[in-house]
N, CA and C of each residue as an Amber inpcrd file, in Angstrom:
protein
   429
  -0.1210000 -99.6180000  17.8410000   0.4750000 -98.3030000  17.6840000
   1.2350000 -97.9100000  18.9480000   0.4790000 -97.9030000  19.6380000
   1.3180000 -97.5550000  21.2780000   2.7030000 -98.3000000  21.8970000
   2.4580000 -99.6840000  21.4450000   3.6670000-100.5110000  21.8940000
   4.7130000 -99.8910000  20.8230000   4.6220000 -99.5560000  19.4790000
   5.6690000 -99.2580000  18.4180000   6.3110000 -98.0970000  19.2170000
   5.0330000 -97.1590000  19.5000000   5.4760000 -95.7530000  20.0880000
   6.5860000 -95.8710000  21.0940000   6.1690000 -97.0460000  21.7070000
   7.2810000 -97.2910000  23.4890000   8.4540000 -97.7140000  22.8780000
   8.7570000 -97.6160000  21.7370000  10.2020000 -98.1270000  21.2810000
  10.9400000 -96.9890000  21.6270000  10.2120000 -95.9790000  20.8930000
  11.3000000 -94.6210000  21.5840000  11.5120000 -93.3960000  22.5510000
  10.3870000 -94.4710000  23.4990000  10.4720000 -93.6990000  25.0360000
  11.5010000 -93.3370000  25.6720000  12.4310000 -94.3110000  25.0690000
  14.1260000 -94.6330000  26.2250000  15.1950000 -93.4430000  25.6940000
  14.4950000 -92.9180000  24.4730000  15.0130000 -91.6790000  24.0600000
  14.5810000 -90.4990000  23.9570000  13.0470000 -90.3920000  24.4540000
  12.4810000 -88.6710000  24.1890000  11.0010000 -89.2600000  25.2970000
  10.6470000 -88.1100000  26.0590000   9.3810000 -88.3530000  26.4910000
   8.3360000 -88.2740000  25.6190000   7.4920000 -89.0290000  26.1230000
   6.2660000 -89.3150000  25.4320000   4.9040000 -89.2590000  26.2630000
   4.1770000 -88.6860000  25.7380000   2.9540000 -88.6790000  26.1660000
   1.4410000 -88.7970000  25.5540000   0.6750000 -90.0190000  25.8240000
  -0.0350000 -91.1900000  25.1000000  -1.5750000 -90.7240000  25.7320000
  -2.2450000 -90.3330000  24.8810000  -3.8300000 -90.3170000  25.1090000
  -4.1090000 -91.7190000  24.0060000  -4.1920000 -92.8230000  25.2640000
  -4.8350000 -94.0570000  24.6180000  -6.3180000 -94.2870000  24.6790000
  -7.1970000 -93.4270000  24.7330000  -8.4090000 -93.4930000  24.2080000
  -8.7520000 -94.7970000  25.4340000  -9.7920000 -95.2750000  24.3850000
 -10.3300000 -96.9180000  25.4420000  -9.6320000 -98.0490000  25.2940000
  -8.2210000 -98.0890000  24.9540000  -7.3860000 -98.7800000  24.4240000
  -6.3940000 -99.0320000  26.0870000  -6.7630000-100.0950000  27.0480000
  -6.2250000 -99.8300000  28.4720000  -4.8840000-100.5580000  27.7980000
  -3.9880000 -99.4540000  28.6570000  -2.0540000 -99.4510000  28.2930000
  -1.7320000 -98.7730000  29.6040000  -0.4790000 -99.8520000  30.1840000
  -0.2620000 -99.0270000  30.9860000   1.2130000 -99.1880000  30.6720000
   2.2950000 -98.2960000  31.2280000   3.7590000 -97.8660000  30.6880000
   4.5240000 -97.3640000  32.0990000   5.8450000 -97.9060000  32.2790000
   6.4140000 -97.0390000  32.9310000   7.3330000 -96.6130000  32.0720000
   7.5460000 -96.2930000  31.1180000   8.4290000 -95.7960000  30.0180000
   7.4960000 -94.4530000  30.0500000   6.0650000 -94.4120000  29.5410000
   5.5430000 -93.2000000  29.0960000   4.5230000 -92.5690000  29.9940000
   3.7970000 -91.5390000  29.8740000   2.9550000 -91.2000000  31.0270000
   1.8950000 -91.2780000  29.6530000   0.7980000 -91.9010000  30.2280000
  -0.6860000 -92.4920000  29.1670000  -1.8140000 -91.9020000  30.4480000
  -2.6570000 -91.2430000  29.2590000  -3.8950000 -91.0160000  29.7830000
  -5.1140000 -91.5950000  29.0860000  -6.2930000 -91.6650000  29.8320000
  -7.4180000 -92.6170000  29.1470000  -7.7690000 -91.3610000  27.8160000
  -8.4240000 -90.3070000  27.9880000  -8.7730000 -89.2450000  27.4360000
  -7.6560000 -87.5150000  28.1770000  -7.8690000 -86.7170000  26.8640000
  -7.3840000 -85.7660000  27.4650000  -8.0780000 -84.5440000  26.9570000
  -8.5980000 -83.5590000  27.8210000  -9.4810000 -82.4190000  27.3240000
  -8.8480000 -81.7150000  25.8200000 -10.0020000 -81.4010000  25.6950000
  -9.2510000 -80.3920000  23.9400000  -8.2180000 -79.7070000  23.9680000
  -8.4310000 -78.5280000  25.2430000  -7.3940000 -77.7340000  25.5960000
  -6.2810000 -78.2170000  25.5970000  -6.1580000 -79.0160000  26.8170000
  -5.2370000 -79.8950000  26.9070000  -4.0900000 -80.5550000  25.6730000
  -4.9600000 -81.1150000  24.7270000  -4.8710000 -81.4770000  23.7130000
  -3.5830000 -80.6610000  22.7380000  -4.7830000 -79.2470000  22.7040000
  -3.6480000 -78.4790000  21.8090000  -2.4730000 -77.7810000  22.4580000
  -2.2570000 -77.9540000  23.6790000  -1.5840000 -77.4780000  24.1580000
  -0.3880000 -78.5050000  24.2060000  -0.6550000 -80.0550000  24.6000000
   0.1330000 -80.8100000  24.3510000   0.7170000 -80.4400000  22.7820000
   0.1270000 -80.5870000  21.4380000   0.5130000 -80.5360000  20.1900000
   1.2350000 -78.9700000  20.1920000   1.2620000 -78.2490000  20.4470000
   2.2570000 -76.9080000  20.4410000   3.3980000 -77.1340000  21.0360000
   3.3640000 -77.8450000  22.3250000   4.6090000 -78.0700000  22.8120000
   5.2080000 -78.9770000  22.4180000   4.6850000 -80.2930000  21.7240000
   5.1880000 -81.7020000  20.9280000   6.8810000 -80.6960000  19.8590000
   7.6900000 -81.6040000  19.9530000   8.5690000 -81.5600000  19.1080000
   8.1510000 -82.6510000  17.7960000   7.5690000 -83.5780000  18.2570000
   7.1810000 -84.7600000  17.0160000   5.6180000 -85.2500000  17.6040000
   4.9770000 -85.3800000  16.6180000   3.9020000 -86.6180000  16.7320000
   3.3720000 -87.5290000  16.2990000   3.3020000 -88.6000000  16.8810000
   3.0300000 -89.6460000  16.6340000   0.6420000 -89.7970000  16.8730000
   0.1630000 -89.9310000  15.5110000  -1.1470000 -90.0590000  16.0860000
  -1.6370000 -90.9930000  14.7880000  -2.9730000 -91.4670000  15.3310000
  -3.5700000 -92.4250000  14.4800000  -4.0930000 -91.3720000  13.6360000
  -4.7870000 -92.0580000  12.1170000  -5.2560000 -91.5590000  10.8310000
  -6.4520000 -90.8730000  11.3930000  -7.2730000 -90.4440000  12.1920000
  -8.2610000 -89.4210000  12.0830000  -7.9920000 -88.3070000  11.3830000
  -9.2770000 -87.6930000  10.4900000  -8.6390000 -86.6020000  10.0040000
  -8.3940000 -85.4620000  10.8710000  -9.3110000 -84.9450000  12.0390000
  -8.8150000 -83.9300000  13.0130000  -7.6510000 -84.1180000  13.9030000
  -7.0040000 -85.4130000  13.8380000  -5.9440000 -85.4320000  14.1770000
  -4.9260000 -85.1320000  13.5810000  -4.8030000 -85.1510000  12.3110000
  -3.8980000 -84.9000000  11.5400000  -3.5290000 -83.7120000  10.8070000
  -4.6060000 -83.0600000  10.8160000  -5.1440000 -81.5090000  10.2370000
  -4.3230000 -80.9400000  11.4460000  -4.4970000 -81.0080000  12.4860000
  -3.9520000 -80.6420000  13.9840000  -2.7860000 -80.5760000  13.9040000
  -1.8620000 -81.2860000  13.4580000  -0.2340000 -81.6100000  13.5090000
  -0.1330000 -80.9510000  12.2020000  -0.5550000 -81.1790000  11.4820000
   0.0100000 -79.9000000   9.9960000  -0.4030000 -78.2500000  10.2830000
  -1.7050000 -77.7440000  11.0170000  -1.9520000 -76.7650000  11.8280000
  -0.9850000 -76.0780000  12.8850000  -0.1930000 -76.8230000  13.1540000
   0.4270000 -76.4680000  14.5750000   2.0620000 -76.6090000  14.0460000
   1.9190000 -77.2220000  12.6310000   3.5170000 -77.1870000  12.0760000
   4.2820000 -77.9800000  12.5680000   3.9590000 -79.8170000  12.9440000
   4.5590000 -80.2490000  13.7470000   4.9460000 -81.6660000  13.1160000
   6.1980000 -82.1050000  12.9860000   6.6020000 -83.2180000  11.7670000
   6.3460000 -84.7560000  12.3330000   4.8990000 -85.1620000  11.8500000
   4.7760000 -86.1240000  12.0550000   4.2210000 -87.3790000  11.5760000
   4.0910000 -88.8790000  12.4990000   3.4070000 -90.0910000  11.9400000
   2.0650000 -90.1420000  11.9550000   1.6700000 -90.6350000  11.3500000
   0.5860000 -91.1430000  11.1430000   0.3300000 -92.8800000  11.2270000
  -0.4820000 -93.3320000  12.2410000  -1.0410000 -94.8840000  12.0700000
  -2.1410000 -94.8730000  11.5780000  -2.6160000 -94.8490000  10.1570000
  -3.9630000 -94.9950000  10.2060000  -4.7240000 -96.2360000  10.6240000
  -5.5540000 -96.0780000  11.0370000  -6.8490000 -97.3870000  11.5720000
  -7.1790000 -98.0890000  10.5460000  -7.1410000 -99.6090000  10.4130000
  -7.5350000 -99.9230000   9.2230000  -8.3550000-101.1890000   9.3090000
  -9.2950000-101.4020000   8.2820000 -10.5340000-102.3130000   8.5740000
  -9.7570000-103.6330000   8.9680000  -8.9080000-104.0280000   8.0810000
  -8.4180000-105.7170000   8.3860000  -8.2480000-105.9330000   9.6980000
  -7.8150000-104.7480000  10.6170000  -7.6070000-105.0040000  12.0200000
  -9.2640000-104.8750000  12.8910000 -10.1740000-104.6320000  12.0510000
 -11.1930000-104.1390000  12.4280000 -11.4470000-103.3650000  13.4770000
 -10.6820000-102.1380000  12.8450000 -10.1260000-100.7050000  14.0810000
 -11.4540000 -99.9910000  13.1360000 -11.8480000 -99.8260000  11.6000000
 -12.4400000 -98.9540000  11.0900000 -13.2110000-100.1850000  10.1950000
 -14.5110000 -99.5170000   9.5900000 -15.2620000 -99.8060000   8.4060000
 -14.6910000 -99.7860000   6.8770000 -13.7380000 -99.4180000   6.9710000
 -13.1130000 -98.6670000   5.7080000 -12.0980000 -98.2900000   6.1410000
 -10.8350000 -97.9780000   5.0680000  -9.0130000 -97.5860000   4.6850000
  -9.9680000 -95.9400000   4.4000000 -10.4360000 -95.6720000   5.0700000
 -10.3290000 -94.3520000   4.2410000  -9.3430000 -93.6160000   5.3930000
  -8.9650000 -93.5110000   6.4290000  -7.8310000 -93.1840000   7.0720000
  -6.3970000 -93.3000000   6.2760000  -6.2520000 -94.5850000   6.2610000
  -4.9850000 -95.1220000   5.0870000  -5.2680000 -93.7390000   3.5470000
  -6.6110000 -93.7370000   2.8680000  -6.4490000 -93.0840000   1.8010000
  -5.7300000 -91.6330000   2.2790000  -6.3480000 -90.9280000   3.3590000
  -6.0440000 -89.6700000   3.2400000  -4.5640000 -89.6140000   4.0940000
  -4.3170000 -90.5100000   4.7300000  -2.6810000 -90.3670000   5.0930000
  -1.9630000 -90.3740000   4.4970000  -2.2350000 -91.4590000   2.9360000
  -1.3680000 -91.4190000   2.0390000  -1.0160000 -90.0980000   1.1080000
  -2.4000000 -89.5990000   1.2440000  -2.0670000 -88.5620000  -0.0720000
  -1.6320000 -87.8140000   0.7850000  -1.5370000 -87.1060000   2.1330000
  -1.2900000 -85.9030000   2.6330000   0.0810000 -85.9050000   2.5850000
   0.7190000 -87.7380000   2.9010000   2.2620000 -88.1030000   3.0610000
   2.5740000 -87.4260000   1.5450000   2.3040000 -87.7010000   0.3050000
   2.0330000 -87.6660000  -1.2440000   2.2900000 -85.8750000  -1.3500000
   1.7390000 -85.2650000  -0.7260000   1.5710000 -83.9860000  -0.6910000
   2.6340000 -83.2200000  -0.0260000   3.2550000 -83.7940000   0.8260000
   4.6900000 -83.7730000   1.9100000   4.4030000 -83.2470000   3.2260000
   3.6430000 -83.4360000   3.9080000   2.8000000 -82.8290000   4.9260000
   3.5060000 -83.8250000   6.2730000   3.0390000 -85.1650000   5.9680000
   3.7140000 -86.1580000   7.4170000   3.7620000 -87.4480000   6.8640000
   4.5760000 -88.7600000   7.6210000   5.0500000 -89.6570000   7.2340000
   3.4950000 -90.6780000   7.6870000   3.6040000 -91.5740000   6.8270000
   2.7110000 -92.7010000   7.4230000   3.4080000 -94.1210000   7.6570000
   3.3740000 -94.2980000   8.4830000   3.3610000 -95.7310000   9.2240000
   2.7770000 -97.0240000   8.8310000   3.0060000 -98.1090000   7.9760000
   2.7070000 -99.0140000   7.4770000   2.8620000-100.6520000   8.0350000
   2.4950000-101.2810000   8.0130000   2.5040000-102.7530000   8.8570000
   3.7020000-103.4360000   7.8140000   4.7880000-103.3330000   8.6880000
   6.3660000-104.1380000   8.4920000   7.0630000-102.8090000   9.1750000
   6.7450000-101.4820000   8.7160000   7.5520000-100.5720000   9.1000000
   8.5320000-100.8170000  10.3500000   9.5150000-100.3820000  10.5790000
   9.9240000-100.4070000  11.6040000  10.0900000 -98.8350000  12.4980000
   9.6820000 -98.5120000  13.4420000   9.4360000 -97.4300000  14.0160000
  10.6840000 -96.6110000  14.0370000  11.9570000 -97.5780000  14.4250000
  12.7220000 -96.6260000  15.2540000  13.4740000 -96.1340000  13.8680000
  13.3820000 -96.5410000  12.7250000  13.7770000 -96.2760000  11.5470000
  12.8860000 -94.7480000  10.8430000  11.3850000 -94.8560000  11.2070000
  10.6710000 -94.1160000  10.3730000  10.8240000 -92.8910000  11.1130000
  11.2620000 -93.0970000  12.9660000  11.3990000 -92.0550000  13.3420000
  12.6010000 -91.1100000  13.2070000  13.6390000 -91.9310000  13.1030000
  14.6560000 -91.3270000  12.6340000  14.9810000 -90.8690000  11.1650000
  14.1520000 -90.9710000   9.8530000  13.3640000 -90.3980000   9.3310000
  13.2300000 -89.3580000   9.4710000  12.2380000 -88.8360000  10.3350000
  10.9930000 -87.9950000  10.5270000  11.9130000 -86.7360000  11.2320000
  13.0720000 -87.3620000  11.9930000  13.8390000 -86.3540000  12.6520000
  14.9420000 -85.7400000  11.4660000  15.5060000 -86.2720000  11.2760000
  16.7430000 -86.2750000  10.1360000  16.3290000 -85.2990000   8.5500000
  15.2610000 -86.3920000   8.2920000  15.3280000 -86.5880000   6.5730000
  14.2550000 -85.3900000   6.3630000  13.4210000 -85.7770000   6.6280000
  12.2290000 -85.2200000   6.7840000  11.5450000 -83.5550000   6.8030000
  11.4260000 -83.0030000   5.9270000  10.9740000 -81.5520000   6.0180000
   9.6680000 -81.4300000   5.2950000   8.3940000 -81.4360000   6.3160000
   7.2440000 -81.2570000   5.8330000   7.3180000 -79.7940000   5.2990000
   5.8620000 -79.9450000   4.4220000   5.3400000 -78.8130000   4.1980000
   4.7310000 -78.0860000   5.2220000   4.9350000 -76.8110000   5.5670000
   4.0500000 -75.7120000   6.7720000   2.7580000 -75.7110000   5.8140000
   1.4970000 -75.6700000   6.6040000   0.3020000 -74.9620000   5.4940000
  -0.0440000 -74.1710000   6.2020000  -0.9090000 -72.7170000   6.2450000
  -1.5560000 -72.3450000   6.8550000  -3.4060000 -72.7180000   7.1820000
  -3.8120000 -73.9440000   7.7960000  -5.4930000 -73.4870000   7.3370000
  -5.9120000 -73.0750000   7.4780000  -5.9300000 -71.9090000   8.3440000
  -7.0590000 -71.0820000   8.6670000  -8.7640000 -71.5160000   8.3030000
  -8.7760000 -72.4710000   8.6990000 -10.1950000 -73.0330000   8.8070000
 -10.5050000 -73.5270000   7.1630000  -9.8030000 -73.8810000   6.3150000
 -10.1870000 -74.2820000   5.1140000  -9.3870000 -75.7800000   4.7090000
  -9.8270000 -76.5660000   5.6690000  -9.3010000 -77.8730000   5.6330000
  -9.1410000 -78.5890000   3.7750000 -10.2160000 -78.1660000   3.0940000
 -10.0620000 -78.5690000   1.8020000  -9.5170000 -78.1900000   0.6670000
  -8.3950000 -77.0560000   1.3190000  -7.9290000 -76.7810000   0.5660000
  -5.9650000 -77.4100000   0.4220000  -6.2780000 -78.1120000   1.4560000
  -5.2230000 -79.1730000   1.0900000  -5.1780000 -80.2860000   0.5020000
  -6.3680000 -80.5100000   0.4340000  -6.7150000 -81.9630000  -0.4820000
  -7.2600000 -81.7600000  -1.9050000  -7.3710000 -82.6480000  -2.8170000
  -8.0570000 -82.4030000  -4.2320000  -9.2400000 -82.9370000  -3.8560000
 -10.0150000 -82.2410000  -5.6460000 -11.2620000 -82.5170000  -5.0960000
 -11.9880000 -83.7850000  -5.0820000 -10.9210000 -84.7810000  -5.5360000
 -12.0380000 -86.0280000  -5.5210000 -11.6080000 -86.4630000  -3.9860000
 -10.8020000 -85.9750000  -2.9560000 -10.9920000 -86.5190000  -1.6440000
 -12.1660000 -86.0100000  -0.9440000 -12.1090000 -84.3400000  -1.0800000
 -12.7850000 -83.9040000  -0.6170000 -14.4510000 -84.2830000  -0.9510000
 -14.6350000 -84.8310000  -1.8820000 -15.9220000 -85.6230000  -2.1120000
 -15.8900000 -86.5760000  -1.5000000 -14.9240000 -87.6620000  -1.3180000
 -14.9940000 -89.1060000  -0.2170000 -15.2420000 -88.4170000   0.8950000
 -14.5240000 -87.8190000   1.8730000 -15.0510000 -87.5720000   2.7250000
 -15.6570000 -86.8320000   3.4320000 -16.4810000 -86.0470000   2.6090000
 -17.1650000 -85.0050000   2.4230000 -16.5660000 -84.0150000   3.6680000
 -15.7490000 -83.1630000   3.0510000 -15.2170000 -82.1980000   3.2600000
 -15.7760000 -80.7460000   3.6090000
């Protein structure tokens, strides 16, 4: 995910909370972890984001109204136990919320996409995460 991301450093700054995932960049400024605060404060000021399939990550970028990718984690890479990342990226993409990122994709394509083509849906959640999803997701992942 991160190396795709450095494709379009040479055109917009970027800034990478790579988790335990050691990356280092002189294209981007990468941190190991970054406080919550921090966090949302980065995502308010983001013009685009780029984040893996967690669902509080993604709830976050439709929360904050902000048009973006999604990588979900997926077992074959043995990043997760389960596509259930992949399931709910798909439907939220399905729903018009943010784009997902797929293995062939090409980045600098999906991002230009995401800039151009692209007009998510705003939601408001006000703390009712399940009410963007139907209810047989919200039973997978218990919601």
């Amino acid at each position: 995910m991160i190396r795709e991301v450095e494709k379009l450093a040479d055109r917009h700054e970027i800034i990478v909370q790579a988790g335990h995932t050691e990356y280092s960049s002189d294209k981007m400024e990468v941190f190991d972890f970054i406080s919550g605060i921090e966090l949302k404060a980065l995502y308010k000021k983001a013009d685009y984001v780029v984040t893996h399939g967690g669902a509080g990550s993604m709830f976050q970028a439709i929360e904050f109204q902000k048009k973006a990718i999604v990588f979900p984690r997926l077992q074959k890479y043995g990043e997760h136990v389960d596509d259930h990342q992949l399931q709910l990226a798909v439907k939220l993409k399905k729903m018009g919320y943010l784009l997902v990122f797929h293995d062939g994709d090409e980045m600098i394509s999906l991002f230009k996409t995401l800039k151009e083509d692209f007009n998510p849906i705003f939601h408001e959640l006000q703390g009712n995460i399940p009410t963007l999803i139907d209810e047989q997701l919200v039973k997978v992942f218990d919601l």
